[in-house]
DOMI-604773 format. One line per field, with one value per atom (N, C-alpha, C, O): residue in one letter; atom name; z, x, y. Coordinates in Angstrom, 2 decimals, decimal comma. Atoms other than C-alpha are relative to their C-alpha. Layout:
<rs>
residu = A;...
atome = CA;...
up = Z;...
east = X;...
north = Y;...
</rs>
This chain:
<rs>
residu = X;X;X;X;X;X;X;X;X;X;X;X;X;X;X;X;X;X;X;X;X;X;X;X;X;X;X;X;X;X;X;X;X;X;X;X;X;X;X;X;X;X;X;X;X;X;X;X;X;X;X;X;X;X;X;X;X;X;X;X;X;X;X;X;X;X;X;X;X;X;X;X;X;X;X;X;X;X;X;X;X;X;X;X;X;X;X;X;X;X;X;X;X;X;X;X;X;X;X;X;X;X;X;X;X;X;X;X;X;X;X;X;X;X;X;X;X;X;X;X;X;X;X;X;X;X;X;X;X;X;X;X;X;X;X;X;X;X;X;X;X;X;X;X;X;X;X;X;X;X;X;X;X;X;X;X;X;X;X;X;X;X;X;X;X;X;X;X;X;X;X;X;X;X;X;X;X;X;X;X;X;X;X;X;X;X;X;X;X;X;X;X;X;X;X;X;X;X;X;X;X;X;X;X;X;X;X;X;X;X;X;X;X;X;X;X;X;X;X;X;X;X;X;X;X;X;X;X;X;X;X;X;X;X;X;X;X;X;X;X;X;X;X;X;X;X;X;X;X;X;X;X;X;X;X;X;X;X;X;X;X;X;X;X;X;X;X;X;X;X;X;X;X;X;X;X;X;X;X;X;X;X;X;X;X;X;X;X;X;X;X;X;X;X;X;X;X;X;X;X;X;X;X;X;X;X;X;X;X;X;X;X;X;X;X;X;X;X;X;X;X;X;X;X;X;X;X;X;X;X;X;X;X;X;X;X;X;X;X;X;X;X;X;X;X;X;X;X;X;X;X;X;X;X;X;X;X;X;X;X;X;X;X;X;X;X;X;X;X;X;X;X;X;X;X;X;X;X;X;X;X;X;X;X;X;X;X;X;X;X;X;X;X;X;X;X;X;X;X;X;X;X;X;X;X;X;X;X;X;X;X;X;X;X;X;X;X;X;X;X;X;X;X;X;X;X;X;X;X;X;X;X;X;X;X;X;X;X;X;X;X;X;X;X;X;X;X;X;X;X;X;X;X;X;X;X;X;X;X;X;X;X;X;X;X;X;X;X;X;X;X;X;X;X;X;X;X;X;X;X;X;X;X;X;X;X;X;X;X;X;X;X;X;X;X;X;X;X;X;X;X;X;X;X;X;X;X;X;X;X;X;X;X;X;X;X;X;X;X;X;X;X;X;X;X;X;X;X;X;X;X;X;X;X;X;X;X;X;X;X;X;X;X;X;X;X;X;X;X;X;X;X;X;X;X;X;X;X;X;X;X;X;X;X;X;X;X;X;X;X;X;X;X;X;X;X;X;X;X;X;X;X;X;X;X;X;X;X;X;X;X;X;X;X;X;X;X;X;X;X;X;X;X;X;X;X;X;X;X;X;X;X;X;X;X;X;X;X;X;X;X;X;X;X;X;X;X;X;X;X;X;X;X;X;X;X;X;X;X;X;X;X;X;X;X;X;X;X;X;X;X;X;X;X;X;X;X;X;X;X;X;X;X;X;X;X;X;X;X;X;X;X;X;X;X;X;X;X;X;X;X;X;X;X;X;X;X;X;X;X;X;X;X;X;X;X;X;X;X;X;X;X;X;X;X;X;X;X;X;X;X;X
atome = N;CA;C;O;N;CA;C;O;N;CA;C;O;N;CA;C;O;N;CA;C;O;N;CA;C;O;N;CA;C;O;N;CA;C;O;N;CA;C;O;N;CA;C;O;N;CA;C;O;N;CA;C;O;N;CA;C;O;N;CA;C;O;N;CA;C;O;N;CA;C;O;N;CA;C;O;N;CA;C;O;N;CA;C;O;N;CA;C;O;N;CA;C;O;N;CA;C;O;N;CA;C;O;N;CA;C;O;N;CA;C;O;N;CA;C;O;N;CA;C;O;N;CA;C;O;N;CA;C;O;N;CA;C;O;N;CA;C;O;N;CA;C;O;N;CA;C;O;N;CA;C;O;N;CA;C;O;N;CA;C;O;N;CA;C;O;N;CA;C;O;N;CA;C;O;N;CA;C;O;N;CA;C;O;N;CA;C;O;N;CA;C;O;N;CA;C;O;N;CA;C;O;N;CA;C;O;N;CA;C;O;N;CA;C;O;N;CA;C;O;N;CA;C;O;N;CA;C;O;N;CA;C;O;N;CA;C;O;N;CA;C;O;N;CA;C;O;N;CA;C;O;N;CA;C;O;N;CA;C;O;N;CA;C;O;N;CA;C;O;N;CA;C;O;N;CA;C;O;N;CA;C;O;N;CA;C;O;N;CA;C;O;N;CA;C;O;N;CA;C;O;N;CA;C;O;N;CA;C;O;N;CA;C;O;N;CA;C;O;N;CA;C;O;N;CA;C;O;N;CA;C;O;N;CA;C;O;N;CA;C;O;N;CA;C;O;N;CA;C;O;N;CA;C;O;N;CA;C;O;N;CA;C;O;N;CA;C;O;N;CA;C;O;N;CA;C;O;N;CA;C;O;N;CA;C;O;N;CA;C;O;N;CA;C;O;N;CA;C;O;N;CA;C;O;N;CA;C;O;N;CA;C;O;N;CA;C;O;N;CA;C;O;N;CA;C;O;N;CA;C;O;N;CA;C;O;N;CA;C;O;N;CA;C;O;N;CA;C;O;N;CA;C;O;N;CA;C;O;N;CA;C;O;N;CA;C;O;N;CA;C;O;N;CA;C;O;N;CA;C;O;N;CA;C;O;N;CA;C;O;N;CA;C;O;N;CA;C;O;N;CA;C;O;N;CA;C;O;N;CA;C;O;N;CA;C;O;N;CA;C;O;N;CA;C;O;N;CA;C;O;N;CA;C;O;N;CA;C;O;N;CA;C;O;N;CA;C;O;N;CA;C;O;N;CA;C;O;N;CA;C;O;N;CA;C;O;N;CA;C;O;N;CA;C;O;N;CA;C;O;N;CA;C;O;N;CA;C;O;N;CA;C;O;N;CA;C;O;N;CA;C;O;N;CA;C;O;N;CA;C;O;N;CA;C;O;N;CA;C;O;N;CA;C;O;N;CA;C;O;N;CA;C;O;N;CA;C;O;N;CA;C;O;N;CA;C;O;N;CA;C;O;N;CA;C;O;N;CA;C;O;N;CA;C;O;N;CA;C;O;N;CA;C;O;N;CA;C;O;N;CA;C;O;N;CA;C;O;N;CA;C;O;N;CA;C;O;N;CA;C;O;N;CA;C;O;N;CA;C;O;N;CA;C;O;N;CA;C;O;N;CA;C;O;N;CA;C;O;N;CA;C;O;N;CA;C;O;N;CA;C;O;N;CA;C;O;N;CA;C;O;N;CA;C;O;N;CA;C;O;N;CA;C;O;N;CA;C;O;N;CA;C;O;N;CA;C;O;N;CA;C;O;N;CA;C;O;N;CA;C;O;N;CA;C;O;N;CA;C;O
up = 0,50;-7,78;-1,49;-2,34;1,63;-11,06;-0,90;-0,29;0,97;-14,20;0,02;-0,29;-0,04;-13,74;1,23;1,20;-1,34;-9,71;-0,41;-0,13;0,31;-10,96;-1,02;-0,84;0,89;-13,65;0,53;-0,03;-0,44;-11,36;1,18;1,53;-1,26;-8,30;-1,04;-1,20;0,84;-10,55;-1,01;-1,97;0,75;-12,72;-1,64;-1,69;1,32;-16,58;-0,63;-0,04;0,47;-18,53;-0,52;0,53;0,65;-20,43;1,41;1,62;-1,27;-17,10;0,95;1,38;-0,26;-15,91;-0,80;-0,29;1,07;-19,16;-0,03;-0,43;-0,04;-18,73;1,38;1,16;-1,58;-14,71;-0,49;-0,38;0,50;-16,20;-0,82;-0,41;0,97;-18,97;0,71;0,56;-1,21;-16,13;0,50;0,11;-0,74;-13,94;-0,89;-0,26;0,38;-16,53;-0,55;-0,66;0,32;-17,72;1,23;1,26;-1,65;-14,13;0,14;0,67;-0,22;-14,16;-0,84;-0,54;0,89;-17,00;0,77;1,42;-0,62;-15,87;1,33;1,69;-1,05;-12,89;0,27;1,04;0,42;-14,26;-0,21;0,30;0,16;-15,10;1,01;1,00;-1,18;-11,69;1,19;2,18;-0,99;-10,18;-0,54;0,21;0,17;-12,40;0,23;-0,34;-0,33;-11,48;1,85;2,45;-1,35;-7,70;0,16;1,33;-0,63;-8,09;-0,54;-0,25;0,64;-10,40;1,36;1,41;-1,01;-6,61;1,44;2,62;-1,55;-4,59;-0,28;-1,20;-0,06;-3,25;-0,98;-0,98;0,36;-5,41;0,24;0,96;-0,61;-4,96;-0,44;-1,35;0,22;-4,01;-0,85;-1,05;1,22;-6,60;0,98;1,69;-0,82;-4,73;-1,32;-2,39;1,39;-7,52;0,44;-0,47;-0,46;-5,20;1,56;2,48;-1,94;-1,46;-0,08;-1,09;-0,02;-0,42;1,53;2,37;0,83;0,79;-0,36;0,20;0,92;-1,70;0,87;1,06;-0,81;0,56;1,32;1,85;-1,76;4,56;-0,18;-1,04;-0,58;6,04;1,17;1,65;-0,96;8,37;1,27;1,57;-1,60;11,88;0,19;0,80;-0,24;11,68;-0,47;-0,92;-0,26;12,00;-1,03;-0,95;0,85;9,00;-0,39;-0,62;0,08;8,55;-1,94;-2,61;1,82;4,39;-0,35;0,33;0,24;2,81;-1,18;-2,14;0,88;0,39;-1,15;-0,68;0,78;-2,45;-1,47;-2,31;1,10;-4,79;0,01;-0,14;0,29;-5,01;1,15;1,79;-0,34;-3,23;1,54;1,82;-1,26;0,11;1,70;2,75;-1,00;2,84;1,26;2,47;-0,99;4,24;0,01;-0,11;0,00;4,47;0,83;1,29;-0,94;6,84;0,38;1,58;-0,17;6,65;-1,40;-2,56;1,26;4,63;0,42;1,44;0,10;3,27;-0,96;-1,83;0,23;2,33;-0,20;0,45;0,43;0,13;1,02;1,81;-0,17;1,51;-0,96;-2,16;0,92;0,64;-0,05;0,91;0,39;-1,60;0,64;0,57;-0,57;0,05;1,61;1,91;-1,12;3,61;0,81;1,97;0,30;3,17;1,49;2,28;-1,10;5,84;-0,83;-1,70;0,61;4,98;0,60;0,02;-0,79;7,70;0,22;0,40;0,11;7,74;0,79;0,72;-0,99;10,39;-0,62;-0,89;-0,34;9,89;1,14;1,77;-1,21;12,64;-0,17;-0,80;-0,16;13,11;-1,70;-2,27;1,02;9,95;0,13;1,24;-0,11;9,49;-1,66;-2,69;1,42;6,41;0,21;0,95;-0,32;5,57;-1,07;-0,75;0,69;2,85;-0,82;-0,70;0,55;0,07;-1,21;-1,99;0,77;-1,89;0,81;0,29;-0,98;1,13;1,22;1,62;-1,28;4,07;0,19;-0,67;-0,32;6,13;0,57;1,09;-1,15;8,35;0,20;-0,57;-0,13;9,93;-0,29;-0,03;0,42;8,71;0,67;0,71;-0,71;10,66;-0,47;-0,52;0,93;8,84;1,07;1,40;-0,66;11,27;-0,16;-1,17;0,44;11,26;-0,55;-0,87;0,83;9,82;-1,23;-1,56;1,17;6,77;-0,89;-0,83;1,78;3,20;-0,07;0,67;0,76;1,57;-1,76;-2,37;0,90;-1,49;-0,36;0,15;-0,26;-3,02;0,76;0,92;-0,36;-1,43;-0,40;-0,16;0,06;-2,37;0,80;1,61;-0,79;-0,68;-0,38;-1,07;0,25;-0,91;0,74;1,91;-1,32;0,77;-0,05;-1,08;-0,17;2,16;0,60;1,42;0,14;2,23;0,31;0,18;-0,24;3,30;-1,85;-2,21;1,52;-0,87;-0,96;-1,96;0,46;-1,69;0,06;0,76;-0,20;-2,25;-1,13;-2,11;0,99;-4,42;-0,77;-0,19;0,62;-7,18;1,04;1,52;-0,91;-5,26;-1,03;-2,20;-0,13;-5,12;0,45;1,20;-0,98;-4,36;0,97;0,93;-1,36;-1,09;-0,21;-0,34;0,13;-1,49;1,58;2,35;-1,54;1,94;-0,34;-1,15;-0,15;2,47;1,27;2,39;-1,25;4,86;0,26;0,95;0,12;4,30;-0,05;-0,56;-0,03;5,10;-0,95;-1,92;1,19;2,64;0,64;1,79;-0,18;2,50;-1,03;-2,25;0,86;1,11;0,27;1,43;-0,26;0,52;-0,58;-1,81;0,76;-0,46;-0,84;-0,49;1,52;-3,95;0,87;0,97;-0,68;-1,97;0,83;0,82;-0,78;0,18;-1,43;-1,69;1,00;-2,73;-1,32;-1,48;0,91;-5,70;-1,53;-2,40;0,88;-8,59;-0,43;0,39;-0,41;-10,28;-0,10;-0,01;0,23;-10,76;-0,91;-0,79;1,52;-14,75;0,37;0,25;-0,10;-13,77;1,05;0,75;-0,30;-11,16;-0,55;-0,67;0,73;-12,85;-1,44;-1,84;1,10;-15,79;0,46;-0,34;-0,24;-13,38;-0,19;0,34;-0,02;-13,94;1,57;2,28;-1,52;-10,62;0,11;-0,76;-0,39;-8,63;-1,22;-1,79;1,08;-10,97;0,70;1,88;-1,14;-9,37;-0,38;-1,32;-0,70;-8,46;-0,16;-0,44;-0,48;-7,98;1,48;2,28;-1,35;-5,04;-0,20;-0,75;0,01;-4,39;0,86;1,82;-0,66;-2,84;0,16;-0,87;0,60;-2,07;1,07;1,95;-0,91;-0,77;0,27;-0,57;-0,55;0,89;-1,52;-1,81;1,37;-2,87;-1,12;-2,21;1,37;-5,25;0,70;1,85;-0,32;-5,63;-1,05;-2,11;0,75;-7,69;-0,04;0,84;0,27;-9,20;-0,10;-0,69;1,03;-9,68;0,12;0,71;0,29;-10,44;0,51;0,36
east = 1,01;62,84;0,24;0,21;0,08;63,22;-0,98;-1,93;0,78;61,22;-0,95;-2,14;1,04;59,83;-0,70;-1,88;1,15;58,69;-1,04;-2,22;1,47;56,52;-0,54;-1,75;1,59;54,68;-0,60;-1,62;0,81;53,75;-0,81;-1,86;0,96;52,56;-1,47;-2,65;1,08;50,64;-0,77;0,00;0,54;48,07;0,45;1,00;-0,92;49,02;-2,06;-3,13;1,45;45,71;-0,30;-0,80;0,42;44,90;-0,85;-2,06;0,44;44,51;-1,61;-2,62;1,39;41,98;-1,01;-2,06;0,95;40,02;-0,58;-1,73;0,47;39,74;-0,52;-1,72;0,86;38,52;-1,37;-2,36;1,28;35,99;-0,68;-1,82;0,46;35,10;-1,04;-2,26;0,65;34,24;-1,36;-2,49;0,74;32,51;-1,39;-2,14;0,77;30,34;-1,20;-2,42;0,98;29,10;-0,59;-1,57;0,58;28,53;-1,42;-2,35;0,81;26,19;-1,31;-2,50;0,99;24,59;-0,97;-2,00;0,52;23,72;-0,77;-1,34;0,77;22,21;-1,49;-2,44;1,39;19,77;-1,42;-2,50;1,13;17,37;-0,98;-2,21;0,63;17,03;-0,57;-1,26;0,66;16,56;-1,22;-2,20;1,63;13,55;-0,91;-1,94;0,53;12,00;0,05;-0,56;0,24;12,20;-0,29;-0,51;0,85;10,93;-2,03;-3,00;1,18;7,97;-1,18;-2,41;1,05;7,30;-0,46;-0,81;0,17;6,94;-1,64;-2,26;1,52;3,39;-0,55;-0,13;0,08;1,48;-0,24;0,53;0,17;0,41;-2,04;-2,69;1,28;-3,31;-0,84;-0,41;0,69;-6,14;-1,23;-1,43;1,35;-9,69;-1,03;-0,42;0,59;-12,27;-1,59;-2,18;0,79;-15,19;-0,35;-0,36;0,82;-16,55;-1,58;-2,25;1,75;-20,19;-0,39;-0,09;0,73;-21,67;1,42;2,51;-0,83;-20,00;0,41;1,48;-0,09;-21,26;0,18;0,11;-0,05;-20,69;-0,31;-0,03;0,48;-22,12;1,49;2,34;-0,71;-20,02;-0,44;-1,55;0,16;-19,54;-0,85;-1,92;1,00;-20,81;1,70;2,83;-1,09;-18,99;-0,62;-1,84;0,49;-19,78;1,13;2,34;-0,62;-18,92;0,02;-0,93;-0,13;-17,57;0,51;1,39;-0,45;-17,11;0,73;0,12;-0,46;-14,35;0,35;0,56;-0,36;-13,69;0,73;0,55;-1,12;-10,88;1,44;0,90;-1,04;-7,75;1,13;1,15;-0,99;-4,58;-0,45;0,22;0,50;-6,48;0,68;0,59;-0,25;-5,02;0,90;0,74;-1,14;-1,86;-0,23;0,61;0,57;-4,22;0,73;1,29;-0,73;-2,39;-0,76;-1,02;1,00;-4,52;-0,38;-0,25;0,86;-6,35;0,68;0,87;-0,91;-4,57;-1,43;-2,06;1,01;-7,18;0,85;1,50;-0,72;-6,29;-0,21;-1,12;0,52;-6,66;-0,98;-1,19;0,66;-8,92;0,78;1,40;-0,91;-7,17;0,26;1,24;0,55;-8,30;0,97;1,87;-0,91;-7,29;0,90;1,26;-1,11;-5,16;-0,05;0,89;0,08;-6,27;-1,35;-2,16;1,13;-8,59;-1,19;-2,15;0,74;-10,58;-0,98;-2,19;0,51;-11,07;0,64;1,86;-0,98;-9,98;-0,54;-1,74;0,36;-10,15;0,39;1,41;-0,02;-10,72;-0,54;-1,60;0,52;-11,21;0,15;-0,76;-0,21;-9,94;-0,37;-0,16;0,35;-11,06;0,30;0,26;-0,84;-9,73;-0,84;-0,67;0,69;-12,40;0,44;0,19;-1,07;-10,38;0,40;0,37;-1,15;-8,16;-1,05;-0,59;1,26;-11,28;-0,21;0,10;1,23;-13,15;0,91;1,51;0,20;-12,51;-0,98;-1,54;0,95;-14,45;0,54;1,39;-0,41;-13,44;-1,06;-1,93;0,90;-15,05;0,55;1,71;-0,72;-14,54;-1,03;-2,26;0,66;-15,15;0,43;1,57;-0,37;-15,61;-0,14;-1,30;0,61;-15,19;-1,03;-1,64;1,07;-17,76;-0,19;-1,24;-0,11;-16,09;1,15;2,06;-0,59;-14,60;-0,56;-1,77;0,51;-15,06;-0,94;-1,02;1,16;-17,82;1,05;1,68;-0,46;-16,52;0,24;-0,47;-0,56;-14,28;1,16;1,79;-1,09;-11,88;0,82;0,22;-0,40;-9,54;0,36;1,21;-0,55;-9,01;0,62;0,00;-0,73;-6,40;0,18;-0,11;0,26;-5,79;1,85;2,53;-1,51;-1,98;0,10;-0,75;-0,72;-0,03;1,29;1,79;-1,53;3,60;0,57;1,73;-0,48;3,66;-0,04;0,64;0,15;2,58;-1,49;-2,38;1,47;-0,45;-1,06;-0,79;1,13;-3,38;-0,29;0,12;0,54;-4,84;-1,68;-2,53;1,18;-7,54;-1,38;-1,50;1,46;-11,21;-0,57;0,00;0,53;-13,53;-0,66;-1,42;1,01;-15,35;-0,72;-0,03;0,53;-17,84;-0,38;-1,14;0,49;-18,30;-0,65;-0,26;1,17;-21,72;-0,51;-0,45;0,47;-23,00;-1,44;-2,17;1,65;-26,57;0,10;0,94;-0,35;-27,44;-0,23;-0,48;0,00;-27,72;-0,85;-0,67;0,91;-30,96;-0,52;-0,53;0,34;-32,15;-1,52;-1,86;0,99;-35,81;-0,52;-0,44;0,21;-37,06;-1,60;-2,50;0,57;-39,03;-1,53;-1,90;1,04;-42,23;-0,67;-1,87;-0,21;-41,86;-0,77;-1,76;-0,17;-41,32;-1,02;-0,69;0,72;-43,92;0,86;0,33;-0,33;-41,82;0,72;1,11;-0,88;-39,83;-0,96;-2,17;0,98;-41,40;-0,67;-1,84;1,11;-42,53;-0,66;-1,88;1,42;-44,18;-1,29;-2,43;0,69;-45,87;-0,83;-1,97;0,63;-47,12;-1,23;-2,36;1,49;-48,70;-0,86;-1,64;1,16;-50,69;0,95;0,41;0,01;-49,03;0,81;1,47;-0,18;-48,29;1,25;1,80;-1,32;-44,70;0,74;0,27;-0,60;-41,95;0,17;-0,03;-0,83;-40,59;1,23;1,60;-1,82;-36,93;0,47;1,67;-1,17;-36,33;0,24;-0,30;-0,91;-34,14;0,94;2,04;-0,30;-34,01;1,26;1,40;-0,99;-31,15;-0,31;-0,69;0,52;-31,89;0,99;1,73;-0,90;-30,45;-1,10;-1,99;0,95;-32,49;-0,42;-1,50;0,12;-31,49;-0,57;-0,94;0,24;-32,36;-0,31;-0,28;0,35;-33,35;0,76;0,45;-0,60;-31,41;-0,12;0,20;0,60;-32,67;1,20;2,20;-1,17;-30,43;-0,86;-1,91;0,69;-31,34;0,93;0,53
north = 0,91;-7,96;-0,18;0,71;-0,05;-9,33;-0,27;-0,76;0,24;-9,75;-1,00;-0,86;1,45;-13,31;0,00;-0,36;-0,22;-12,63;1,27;1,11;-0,59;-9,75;-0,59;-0,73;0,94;-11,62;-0,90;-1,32;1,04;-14,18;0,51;-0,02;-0,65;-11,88;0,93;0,62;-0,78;-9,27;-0,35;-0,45;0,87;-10,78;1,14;2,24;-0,38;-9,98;0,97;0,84;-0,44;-8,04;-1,36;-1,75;1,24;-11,60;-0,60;-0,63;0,49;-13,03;0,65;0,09;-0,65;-10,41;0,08;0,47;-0,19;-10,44;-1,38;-1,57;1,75;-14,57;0,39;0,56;-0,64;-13,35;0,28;-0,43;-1,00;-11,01;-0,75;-0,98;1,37;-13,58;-0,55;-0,49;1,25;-16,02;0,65;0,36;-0,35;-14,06;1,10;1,85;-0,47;-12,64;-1,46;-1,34;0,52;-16,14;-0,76;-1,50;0,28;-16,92;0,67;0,06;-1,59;-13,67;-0,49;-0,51;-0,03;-14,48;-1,31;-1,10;0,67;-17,82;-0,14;-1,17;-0,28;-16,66;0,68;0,54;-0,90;-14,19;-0,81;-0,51;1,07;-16,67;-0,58;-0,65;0,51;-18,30;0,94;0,67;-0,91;-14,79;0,23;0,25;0,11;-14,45;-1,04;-0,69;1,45;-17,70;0,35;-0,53;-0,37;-16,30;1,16;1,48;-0,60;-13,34;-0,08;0,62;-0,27;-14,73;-0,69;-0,73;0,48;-16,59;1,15;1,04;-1,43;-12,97;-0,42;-0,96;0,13;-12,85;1,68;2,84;-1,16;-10,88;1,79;2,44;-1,55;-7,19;-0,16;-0,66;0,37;-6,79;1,06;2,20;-0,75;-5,48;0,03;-0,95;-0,49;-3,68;-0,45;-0,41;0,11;-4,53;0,96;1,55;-0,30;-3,24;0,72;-0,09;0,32;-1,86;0,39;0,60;0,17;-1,62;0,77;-0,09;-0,92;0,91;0,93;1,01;-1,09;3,58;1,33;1,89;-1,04;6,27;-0,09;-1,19;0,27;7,33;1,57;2,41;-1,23;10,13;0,61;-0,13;-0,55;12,86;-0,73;-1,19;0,31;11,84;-1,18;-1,12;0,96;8,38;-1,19;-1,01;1,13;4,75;-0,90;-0,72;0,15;2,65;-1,38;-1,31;1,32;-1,26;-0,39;-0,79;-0,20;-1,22;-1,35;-1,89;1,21;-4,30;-0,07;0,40;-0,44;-4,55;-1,81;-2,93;1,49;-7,61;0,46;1,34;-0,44;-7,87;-1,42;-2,51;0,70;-10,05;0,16;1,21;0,28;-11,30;1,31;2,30;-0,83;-9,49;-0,89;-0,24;0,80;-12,42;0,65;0,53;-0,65;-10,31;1,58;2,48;-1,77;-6,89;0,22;-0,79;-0,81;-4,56;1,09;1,24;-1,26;-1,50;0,57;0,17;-0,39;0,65;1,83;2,49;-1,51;4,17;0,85;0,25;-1,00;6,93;1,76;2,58;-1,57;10,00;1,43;1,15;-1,08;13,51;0,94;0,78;-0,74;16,37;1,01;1,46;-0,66;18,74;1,52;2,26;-1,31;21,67;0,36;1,15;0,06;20,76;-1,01;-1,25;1,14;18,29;-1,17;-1,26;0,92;15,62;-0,96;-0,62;0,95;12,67;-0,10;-0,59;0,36;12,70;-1,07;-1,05;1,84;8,68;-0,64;-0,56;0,97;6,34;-1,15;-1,25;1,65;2,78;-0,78;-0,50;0,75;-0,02;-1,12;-1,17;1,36;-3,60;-0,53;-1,12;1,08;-4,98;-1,36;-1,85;1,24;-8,17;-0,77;-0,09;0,52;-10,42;-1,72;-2,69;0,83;-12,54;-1,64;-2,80;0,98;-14,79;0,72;1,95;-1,18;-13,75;0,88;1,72;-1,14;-11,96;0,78;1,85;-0,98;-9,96;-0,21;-1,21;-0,88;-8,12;1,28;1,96;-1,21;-5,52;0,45;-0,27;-0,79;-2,55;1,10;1,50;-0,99;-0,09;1,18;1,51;-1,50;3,19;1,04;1,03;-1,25;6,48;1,17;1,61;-1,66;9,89;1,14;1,38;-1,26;13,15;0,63;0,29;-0,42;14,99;1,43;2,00;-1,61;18,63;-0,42;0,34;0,25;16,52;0,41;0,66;-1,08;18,15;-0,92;-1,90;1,10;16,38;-0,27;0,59;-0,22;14,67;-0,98;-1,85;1,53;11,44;0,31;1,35;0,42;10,06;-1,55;-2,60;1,08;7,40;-0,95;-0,59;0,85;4,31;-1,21;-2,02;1,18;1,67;-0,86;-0,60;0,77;-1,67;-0,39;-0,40;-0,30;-2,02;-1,32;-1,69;1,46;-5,65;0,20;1,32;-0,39;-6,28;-0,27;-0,11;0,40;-7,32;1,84;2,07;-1,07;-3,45;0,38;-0,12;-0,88;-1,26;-0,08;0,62;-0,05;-1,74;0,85;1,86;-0,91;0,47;0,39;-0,35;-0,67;2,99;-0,48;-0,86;0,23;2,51;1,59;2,37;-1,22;5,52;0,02;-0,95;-0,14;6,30;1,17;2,19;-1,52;9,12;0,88;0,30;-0,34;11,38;0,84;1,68;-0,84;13,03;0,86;0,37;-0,74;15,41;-0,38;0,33;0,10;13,55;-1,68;-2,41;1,30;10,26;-0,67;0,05;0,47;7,62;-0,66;-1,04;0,91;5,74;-0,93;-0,74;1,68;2,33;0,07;0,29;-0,22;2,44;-1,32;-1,21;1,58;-1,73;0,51;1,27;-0,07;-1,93;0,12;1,29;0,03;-2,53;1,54;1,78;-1,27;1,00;1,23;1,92;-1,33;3,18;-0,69;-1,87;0,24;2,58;-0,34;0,36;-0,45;2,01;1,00;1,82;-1,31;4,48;1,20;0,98;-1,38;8,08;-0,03;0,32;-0,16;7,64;-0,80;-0,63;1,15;4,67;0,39;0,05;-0,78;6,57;0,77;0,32;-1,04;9,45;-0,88;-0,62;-0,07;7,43;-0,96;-1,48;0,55;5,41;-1,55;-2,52;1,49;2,22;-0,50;0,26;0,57;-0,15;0,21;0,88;-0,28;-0,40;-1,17;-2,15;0,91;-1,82;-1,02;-0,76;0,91;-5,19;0,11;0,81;-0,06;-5,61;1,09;1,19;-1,46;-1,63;-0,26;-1,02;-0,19;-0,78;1,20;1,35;-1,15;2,64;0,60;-0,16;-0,88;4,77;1,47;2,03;-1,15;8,20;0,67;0,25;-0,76;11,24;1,27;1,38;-0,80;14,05;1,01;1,52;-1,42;16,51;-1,26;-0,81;1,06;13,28;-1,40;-1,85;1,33;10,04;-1,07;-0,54;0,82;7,29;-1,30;-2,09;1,73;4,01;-0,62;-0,20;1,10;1,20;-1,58;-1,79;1,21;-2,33;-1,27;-2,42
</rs>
């Protein structure tokens, strides 16, 4: 083989450095249009709220949740308790009521820790920042402004029921909110 057939089979270094050249402003030029497709991924969903906060042990409990980019829900992921490392939370019947709100029913065993628990809502886009769920061994009751007199000070010094309280209570306390 002589001198002039290998310089024309084997590329020379110049030759590969004009290659590499190329294919770098190829590269570059491309970068651009991959950000512009992924700024069209669906987003990832945000919880902002659910309703009620609390659930009692061993009870089935319809939670209503509202927040963002909620349309392609999948399920709902619930932390464990640290202790014995199970969550003891099922969810059922998702329902995806538009891309703000859905509801599911959530069912707490009834020898789960008492405590929080986190809950997230799960998309084929990814997983939400958690929300808390509180689990009680006591039920949670709603007592309407009319029922309950007001709050307690207003009680005690004699003056009438407040209007628009709406009590919550729990068998150890009682808690106003407005």
């Amino acid at each position: 083989m002589n001198e002039a057939t290998s310089r024309s089979v084997a590329p020379t270094t110049r030759t590969r450095t004009i290659l590499h050249a190329k294919l770098f402003a190829a590269a570059l030029l491309l970068m651009p249009l991959l950000g512009l497709i992924q700024t069209h991924a669906q987003p990832v969903p945000k919880l902002n709220s659910l309703s009620p906060k609390w659930v009692q042990h061993g009870t089935t409990v319809e939670i209503s949740f509202s927040g963002e980019n909620l349309t392609n829900a999948t399920g709902l992921l619930f932390s464990t308790d640290p202790d014995s490392h199970q969550s003891g939370i099922a969810a059922t019947d998702l329902t995806i009521k538009d891309d703000k709100a859905l509801t599911a029913k959530i069912t707490v065993v009834a020898d789960a820790a008492p405590g929080e628990r986190e809950v997230r809502v799960v998309t084929p886009s990814g997983v939400s920042e958690p929300l808390v769920l509180n689990l009680s061994d006591l039920p949670e009751v709603h007592l309407a402004a009319g029922f309950f007199p007001g709050c307690l000070q207003h009680r005690r010094q004699g003056i009438g029921p407040q209007r628009g309280c709406q009590w919550v209570g729990f068998a150890h306390r009682i808690l106003r909110s407005r």
